[in-house]
N, C-alpha and C positions, 0 to 999 in steps of 0.2 A: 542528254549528256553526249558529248562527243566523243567519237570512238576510240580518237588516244586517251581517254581519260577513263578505258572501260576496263584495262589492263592493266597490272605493275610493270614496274619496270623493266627490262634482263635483269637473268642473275643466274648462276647455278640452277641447274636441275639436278632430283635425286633418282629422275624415272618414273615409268608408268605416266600416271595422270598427269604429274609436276613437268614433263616433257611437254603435254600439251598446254600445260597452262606457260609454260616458258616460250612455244611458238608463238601462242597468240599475245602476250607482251610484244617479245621480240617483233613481229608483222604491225602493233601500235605503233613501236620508235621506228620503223621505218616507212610510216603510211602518208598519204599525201598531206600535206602542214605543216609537217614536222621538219627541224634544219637536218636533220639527219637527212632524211630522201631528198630534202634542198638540195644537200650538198653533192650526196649520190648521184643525182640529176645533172648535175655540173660536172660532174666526172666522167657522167657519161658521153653529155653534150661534146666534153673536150678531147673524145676520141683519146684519152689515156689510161683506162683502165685503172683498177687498183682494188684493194684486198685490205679489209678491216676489220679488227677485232673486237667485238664489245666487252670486256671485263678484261682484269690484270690480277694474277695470282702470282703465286711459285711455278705453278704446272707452265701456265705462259711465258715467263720468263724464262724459265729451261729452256723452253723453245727457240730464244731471241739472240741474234748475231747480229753488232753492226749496228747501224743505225746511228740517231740521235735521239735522248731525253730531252722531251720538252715540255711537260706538266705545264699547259699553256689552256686557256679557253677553246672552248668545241664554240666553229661557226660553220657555217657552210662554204662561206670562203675559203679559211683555212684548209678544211679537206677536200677541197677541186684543189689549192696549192701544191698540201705536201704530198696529195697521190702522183704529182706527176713525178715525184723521186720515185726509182726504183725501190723494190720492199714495202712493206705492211706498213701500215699503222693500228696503233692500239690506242681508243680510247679508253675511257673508263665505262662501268656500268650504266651510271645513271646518263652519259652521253653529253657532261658538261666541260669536261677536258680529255686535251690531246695528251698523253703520256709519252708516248712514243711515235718516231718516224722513220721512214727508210730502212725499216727493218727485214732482215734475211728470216722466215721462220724453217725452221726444222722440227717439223713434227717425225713419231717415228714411221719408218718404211713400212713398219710390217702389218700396218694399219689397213685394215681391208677399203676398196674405197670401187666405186665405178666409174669416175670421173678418170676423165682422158686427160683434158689440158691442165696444164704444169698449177696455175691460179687456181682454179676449181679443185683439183688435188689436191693442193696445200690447203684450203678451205674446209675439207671436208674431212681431214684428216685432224686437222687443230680442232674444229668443231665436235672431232668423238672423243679428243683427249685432253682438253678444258670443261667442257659444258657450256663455255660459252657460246653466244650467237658469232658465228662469222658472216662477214657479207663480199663477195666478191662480184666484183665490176667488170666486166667483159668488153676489151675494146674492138674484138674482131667481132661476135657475136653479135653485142648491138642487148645485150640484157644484164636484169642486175637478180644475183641468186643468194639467197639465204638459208644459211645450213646451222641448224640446230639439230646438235647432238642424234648425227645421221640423219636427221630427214631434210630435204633441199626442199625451197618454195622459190621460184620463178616469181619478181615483182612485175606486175601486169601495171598495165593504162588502166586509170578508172574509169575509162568508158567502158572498156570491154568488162570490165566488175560489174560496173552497172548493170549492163545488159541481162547478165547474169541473173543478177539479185533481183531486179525485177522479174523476168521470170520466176524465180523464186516464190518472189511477195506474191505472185498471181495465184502460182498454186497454193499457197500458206491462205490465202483470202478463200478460195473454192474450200479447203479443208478445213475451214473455222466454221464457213456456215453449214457444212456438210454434220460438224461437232454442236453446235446450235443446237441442230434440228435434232440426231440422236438424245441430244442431254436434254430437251424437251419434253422429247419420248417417255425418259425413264423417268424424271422430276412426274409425269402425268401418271406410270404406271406405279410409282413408287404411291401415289395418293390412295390408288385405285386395289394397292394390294395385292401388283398381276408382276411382278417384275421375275423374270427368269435371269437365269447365267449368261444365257446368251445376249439380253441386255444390257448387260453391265461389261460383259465383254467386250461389246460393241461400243461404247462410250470408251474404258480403258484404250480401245484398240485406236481411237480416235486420236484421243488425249495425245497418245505417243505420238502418233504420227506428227500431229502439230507442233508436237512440243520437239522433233527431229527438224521440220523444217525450221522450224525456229531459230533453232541453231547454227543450222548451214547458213541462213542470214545473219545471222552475229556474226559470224567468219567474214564475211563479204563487209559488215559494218566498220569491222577491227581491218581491215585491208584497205578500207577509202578514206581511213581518219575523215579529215574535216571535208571532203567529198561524200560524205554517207550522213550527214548529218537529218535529213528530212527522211532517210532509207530507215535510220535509226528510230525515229519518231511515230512512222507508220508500221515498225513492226514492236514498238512498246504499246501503243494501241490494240492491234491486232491479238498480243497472246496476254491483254493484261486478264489474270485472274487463272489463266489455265494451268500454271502449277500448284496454286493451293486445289483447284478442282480437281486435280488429279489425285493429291494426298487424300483428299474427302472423299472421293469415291472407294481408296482402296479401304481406310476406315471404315466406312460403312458393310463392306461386302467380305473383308476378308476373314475365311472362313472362322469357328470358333476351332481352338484346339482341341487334339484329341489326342488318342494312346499312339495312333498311326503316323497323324499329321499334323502340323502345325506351321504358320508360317507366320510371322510380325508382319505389319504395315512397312516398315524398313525393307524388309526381306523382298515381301511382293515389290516395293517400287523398286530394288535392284534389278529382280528378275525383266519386270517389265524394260527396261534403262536395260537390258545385256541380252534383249531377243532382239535377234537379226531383222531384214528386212522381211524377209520371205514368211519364217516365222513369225511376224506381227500380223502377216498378212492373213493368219488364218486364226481366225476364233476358239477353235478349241485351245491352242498354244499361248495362248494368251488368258484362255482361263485355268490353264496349267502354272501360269505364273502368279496367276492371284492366289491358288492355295487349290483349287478344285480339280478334280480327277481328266478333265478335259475331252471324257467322253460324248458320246451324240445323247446319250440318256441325260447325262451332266447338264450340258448345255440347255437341257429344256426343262430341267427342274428349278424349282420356284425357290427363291430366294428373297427374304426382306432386309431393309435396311436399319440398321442402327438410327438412323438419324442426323448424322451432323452433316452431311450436307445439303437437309433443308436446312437444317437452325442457324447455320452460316449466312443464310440469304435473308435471315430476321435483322433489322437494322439494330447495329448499338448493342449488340448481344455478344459480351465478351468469353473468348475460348474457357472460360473458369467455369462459367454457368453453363454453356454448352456441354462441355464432359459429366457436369454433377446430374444435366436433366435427363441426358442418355442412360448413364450410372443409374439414375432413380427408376428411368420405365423401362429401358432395356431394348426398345424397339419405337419405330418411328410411328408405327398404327396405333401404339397406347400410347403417344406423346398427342398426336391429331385427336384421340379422344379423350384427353383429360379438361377437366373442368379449369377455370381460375383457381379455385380451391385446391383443386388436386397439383398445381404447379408450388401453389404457392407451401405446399409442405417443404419442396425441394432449399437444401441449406441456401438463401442466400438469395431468394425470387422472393423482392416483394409482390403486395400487390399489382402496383402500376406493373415492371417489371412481368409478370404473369403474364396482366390483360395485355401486352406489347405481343410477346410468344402468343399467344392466342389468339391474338387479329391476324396477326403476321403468318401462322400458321395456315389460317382461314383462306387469306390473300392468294399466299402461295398456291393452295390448293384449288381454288375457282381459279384462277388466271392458268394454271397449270390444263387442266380439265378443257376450261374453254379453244387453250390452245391446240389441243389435240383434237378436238370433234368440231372446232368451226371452218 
């Protein structure tokens, strides 16, 4: 999928999260491919500067002196023409017409801002009292800045992305196979009936990590539009599966409730998704997010698993039957020693169905086994 097509559009933000999901739209409509950065580029090239606004409300139009209406087609021609008038332009949202031209904005004064120059202030100022994206074009500077609702991004050269993002991808590749080799571990000790806190922490603690750089490449994907297209390919490979693995692991180990403590599978993956870097970095903090005490005694106490993230790895074995076979044995040691017989009580496991769980079960567990003592 290509990276303008990984975002919606602009539009209002209501905050919080919705601010970040309106950056990364916004950094889509203006990524390499797009007529919008076409056009930016052309404005840039033309040493004249200029200041655009993505959406048109009431609050915008308060803003507006001057100018001319022009409810005309968005090209990139067009906005290398009408920037070199004095004043804004306002397209629309979705980036398909020019509404306005030559227009004076007056956002208000009293608007906190730290931008210096007269364009950047007026950018930065309309951007915290719209919601919408503004983009200003810098003819002395030699750069193009985009301000969503207080926060500014600098559009870069996709080489220098690049570069980035490849570094990126490299470390994202050492931490995948780093996750491999733990999630091997536990899949071995999980057979074996040895699995401690500190081994599931240590897969948890993994998961995240990957699943952070993962991210920070998505950023760099949504930045290079159709320049990130192979970036984009090599990192849907790389994390494919690791966020249901993630869900499976907290499933399995999150603790049982009690009078004291209690935590959902929801709960734990926020906790984990809202520890810091430093915090991730350390295993007991990390099994203070999954529900456990995160003490030194904690961490080396024995812990089994429910189950579902072996049975996940049985092919053709739908999330229905998964829950009822957990439901029925309650732990993954009395699922590995039930008979055909003994699955096939479970509502809903025929026979075939069974003997599939029980080869697959089998499989898992020698392939598992082997790969830890060869």
């Amino acid at each position: 999928m290509a990276a303008n097509d990984r975002a919606s559009t602009p539009g209002k933000s209501g905050g919080g999260s919705g601010n970040e999901a309106l950056m990364r739209a916004s950094l889509s409509a203006v990524a390499p491919g797009t007529a919008l950065r076409d056009g930016l580029e052309r404005v840039l090239r033309g040493n004249t500067g200029g200041l655009i606004v993505v959406g048109m409300d009431k609050t915008v139009e308060s803003m507006c002196t001057g100018g001319f209406v022009l409810d005309v087609e968005f090209t990139a021609t067009r906005l290398r023409e009408l920037c070199k008038l004095d004043g804004a332009l306002i397209v629309d949202k979705d980036i398909t017409k020019i509404l306005r031209a030559g227009v004076q904005l007056v956002p208000d004064a009293s608007i906190r801002t730290e931008e210096t120059g007269t364009r950047h202030r007026t950018a930065d100022r309309v951007s915290k009292s719209c919601g919408f994206p503004v983009i200003s074009v810098s003819q002395s500077m030699r750069l193009i800045a985009l301000y969503v609702d207080g926060e500014r991004r600098v559009l870069e050269e996709s080489a220098a992305i690049l570069s980035r993002a490849n570094q990126a991808l490299a470390t994202l590749e050492r931490y995948k196979l780093r996750l491999d080799e733990v999630a091997g571990t536990l899949s071995a000790l999980e057979i074996e009936d040895l699995v401690t806190v500190r081994d599931v922490s240590a897969v948890a603690q993994r998961l995240e990590m990957v699943r952070r750089i993962a991210t920070e490449i998505a950023e760099y994907v949504v930045e290079l539009g159709t320049d990130g297209r192979l970036l984009a390919l090599q990192l849907d490979e790389l994390i494919a599966g690791v966020e249901p693995e993630r869900e499976l692991v907290v499933r399995d180990y999150v603790p049982e409730p009690t009078a004291k403590r209690s935590r959902t599978v929801a709960e734990a993956l926020t906790e984990l998704d809202g520890l810091s870097h430093p915090e991730l970095l350390d295993l007991a903090t990390v099994a203070r997010a999954l529900g456990y005490s995160g003490s030194p005694e904690t961490l080396d106490s024995a812990v089994s698993p429910r189950g579902y993230r072996l049975l996940a790895k049985v092919p053709r074995l739908p999330g229905a039957i998964i829950e009822r076979l957990v439901e029925h044995f309650g732990g993954l040691q009395k699922l590995l020693a039930a008979s055909v017989d003994d699955l096939q009580a479970v509502d809903g496991v025929g026979e075939l169905r069974a003997r599939s769980v029980r080869e697959g079960l089998s499989r898992l567990a020698e392939s598992s086994i082997l790969e830890r003592y060869v």
